[in-house]
C-alpha positions in Angstrom: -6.5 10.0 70.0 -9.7 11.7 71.6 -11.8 8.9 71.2 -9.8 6.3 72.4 -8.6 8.4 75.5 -12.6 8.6 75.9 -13.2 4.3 75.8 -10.2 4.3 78.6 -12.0 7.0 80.9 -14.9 4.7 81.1 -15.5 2.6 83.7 -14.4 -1.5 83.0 -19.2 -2.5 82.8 -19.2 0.6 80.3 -15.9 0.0 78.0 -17.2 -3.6 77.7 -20.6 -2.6 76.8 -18.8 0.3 74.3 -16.6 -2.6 72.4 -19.8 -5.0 72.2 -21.5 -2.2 70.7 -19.0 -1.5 68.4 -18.6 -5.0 67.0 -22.4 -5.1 66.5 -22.1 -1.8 64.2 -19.2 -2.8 62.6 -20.9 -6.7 61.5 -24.0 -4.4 60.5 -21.8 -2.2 58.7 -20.0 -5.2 56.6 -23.4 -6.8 56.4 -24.9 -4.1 54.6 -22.1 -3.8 52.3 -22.2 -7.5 51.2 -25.8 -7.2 50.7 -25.0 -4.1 48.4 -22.3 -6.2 46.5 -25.0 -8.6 45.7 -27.1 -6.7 44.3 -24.6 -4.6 41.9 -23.4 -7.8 41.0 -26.1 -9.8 40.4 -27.4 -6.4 38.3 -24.5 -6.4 36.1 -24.4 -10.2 35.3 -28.1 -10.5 34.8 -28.3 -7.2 32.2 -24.5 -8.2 30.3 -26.8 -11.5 29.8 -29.7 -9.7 28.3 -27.3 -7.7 26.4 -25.7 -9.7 24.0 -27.1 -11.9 21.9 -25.9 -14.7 19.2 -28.6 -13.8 16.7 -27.4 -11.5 14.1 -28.2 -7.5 14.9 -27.5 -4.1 13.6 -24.2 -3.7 15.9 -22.0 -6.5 16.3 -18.7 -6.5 19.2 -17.4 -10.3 18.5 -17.0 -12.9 16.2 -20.3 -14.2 17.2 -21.8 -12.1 19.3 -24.2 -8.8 19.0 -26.0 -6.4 21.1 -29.5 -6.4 21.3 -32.2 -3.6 21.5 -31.3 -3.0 25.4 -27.8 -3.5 24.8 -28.0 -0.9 22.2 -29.6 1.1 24.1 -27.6 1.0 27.4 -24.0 0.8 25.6 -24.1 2.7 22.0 -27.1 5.2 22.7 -27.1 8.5 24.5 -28.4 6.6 27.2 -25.2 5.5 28.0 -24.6 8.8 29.3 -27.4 9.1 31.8 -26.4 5.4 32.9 -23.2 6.5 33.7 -23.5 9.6 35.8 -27.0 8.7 37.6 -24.9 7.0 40.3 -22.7 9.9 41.0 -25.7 11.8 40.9 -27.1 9.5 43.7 -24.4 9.8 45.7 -24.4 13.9 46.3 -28.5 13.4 47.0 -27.8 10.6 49.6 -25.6 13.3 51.1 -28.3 15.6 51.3 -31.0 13.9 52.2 -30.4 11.2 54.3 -31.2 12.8 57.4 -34.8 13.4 56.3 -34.7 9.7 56.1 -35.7 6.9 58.6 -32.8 3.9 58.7 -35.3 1.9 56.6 -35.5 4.7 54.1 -31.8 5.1 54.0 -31.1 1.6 53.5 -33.4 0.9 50.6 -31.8 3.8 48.9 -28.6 2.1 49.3 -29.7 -0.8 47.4 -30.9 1.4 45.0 -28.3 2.9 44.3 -26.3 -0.5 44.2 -29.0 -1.9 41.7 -28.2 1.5 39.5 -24.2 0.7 39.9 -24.9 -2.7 38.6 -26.6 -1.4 35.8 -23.8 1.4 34.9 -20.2 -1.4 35.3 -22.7 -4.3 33.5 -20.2 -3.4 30.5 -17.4 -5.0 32.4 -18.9 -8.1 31.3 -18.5 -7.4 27.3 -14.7 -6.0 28.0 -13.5 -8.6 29.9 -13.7 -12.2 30.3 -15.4 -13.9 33.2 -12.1 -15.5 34.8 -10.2 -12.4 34.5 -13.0 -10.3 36.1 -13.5 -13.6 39.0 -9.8 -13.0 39.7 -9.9 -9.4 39.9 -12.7 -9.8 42.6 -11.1 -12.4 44.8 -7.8 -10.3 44.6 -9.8 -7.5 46.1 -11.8 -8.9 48.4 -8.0 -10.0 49.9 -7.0 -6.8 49.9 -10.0 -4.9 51.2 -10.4 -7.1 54.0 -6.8 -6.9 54.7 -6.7 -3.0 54.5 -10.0 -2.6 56.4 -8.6 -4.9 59.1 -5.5 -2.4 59.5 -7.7 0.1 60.0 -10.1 -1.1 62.6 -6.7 -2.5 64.8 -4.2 0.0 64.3 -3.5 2.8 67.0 -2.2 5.0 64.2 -4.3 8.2 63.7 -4.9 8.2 60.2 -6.7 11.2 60.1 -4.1 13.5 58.4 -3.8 10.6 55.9 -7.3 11.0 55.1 -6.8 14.5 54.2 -4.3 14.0 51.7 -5.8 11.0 50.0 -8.9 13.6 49.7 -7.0 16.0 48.2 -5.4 13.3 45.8 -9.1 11.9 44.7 -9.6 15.7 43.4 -6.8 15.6 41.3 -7.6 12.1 40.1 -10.8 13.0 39.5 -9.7 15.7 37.2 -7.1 14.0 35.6 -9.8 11.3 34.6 -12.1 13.9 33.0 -8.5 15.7 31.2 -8.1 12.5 29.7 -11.6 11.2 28.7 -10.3 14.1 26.0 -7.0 13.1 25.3 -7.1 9.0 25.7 -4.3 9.3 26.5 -2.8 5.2 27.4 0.4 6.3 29.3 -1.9 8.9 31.6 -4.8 5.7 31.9 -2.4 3.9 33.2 -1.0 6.3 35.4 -4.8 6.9 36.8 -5.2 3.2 37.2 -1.7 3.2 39.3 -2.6 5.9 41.0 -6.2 5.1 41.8 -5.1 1.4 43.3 -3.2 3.5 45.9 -6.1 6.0 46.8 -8.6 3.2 47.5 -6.1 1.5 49.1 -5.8 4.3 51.7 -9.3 5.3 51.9 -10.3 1.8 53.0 -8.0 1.7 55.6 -9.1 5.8 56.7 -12.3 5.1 56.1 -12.6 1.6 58.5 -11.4 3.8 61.3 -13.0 6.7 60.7 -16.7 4.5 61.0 -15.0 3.0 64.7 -14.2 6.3 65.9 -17.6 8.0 64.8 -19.4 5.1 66.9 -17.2 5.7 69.9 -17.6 9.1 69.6 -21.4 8.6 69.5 -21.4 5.2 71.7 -23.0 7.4 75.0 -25.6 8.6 73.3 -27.1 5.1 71.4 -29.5 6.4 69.3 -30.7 3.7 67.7 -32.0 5.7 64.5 -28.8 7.8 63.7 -26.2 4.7 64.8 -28.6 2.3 61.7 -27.9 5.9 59.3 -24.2 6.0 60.3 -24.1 2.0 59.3 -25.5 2.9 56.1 -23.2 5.6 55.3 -19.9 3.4 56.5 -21.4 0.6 54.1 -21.8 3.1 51.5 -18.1 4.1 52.1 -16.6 0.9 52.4 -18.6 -0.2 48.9 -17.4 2.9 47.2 -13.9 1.6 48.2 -14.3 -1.7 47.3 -15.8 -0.8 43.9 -13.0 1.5 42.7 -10.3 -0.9 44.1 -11.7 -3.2 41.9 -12.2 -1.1 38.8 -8.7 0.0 39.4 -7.5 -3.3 39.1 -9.0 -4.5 36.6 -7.5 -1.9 34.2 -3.7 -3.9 35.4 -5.5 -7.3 35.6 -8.1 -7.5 33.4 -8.4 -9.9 29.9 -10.1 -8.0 27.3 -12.6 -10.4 25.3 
């Protein structure tokens, strides 16, 4: 690999200062993501709290339990709708804008958008119970550390992986809109299965990918676009992370 070929054509001052560098960006990189998972977390937890209520209301989803007037509005009305697809939405801008923005612009966007992902999975919290979805979570974090590790050690170019794990999150992509028609079971859980696997992949692509892109750019040490290309690997990685963990909860997951 290029890049690599490039670290070992340095001189021994150089490659040291190259691989102290790139730890830095990677901790930054991690760092940001945590921070992110925070804040969708602590999002959905504190609005599936404000949600429900024991005191009886118009719509009812358990024995004891009912949605109030912002549960309502964020589950059953049209709403819903806009709360779903804002954060895609958010995504494709980031895209476009991001190098109009400083770091500090770029990051606080990234929380943002975490905040707005928080609000859109808070349902998970109705659906599922707490242990299952605690279990789910620490069954991910195990594998997306573990995954993400392969992918900052190994010597394997993954690139050509990438391309076809690209190409397979099209046709899931599609196949989850085919089937928001049919609801169909047997083809959810073949999205689910299927899904698992992608993430799976992109974590691993994706952790190189960021370590290869710093090396690349290492020389050069511009401190502005290096704190962008953090924020974009910790919107990656947290992309990842997210749908490895919606995946799984589909297999894992208690319904209340």
């Amino acid at each position: 690999m290029a890049q690599f070929d490039t670290v070992r054509g340095v001189g021994v001052g150089a490659r040291a200062q190259i691989d102290e560098g790139l730890r830095a960006h990677m901790n930054k990189v991690y760092g940001l993501m945590s921070v992110a998972m925070l804040v969708t977390g602590g999002a959905a937890w504190a609005l599936a709290g404000l949600s429900v209520t024991s005191t009886p209301t118009e719509y009812q989803i358990g024995a004891n339990e009912y949605l109030t007037g912002l549960g309502y509005a964020l589950y059953v009305s049209p709403l819903k709708w806009v709360i779903m697809l804002a954060p895609l939405a958010m995504v494709f801008l980031f895209g476009a804008v991001i190098n109009r923005l400083s770091a500090a612009a770029a990051q606080l966007y990234f929380y943002a958008y975490a905040a707005l992902m928080g609000l859109s999975l808070s349902s998970i919290f109705l659906v599922f119970t707490g242990t299952s979805i605690a279990q789910t979570f620490l069954i991910t974090a195990i594998a997306f550390a573990s995954l993400s590790l392969y992918g900052y050690l190994t010597k394997r170019d993954l690139a050509p992986m990438g391309a076809f794990l690209m190409m397979g999150l099209i046709g899931l992509i599609v196949a989850m809109i085919v089937n928001w028609f049919l609801a169909s079971e047997g083809l959810a859980f073949a999205i689910s299965a299927i899904g698992v696997l992608i993430f799976a992949g992109l974590t691993a692509w994706d952790t190189q990918n960021i370590k290869n892109t710093y090396i690349q750019h290492a020389a050069s040490m511009d401190q502005e676009w290096l704190g962008k290309a953090a924020i974009m690997g910790a919107l990656n990685l947290y992309l990842d992370f997210i749908n490895l963990f919606m995946f799984l909860l589909q297999f894992l997951g208690n319904r209340e």
